[in-house]
C-alpha positions as CSV (number, residue, x, y, z in Angstrom):
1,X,0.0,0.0,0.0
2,X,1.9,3.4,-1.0
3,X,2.0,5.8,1.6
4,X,1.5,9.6,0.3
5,X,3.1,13.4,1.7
6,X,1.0,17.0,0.7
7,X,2.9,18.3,-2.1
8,X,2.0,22.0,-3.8
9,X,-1.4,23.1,-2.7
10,X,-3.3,23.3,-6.2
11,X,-5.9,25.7,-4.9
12,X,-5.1,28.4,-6.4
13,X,-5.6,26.7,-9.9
14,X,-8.8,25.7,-8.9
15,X,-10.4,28.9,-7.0
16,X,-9.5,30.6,-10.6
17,X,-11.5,28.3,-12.3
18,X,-14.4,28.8,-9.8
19,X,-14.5,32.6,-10.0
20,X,-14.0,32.6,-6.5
21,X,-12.0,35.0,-5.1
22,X,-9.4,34.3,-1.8
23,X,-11.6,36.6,0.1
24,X,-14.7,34.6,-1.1
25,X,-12.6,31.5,-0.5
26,X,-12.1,32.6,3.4
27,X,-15.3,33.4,3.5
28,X,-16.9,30.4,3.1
29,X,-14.7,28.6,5.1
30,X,-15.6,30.8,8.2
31,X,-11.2,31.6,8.2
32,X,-9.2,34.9,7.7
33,X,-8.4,36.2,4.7
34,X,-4.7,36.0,6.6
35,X,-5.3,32.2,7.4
36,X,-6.9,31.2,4.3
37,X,-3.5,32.8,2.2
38,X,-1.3,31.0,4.5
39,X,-2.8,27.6,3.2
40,X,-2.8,28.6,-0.4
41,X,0.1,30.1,-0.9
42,X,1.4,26.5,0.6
43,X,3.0,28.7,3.9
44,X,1.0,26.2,5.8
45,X,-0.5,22.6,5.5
46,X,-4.4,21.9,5.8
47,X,-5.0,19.1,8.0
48,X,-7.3,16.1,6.8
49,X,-10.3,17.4,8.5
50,X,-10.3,21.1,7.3
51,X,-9.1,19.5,3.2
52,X,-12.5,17.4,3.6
53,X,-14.2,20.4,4.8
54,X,-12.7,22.5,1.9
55,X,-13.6,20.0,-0.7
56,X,-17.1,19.7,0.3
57,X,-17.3,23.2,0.6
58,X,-16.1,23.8,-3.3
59,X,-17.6,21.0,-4.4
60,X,-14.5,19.1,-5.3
61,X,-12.9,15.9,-4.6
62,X,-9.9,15.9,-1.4
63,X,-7.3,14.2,-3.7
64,X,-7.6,17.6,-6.2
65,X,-6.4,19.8,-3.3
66,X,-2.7,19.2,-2.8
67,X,-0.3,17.0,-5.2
68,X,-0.1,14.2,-3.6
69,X,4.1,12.7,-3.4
70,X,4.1,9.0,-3.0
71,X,6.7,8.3,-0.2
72,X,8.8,5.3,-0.3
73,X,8.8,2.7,2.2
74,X,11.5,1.2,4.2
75,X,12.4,-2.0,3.3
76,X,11.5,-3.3,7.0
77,X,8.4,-1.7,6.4
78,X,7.5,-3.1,2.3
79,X,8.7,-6.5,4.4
80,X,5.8,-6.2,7.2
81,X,3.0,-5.1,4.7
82,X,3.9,-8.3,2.8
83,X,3.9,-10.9,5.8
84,X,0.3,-9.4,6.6
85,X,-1.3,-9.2,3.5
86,X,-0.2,-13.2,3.3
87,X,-1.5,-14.2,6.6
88,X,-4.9,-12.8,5.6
């Protein structure tokens, strides 16, 4: 099973093709105008709860939010996975 990190925060890209506007963005998501440019300018990372919120909010899917960076495993780790997914 890959494992993933947050990468680039796409919503820029996607609040242009909305029309919405960072202030309508903050808005909506009951946040500052200050907080909500600290997430989209990628100066700070959404946590899972608040990127469900946001995609439910625009009407979008979570996975569309931030590139996602597929991390990979430790060998000890790929080694684990393996053994369990046998003994199932």
């Amino acid at each position: 099973m890959p494992r993933y990190k947050l990468g680039h925060c796409n919503l820029p890209d996607i609040l242009v093709e909305l029309g919405i506007s960072y202030t309508e963005f903050a808005e909506k998501m009951g946040m500052s105008r200050q907080q909500a440019g600290q997430y989209i300018n990628n100066e700070r990372k959404m946590g899972t709860a608040l990127i469900f919120s946001v995609a439910d909010t625009l009407g979008i899917l979570d996975r569309d939010i931030y590139q996602l960076i597929e991390v990979p495993m430790k060998p000890s780790t790929r080694r684990l996975q393996e053994k369990s997914m046998k003994e199932e």
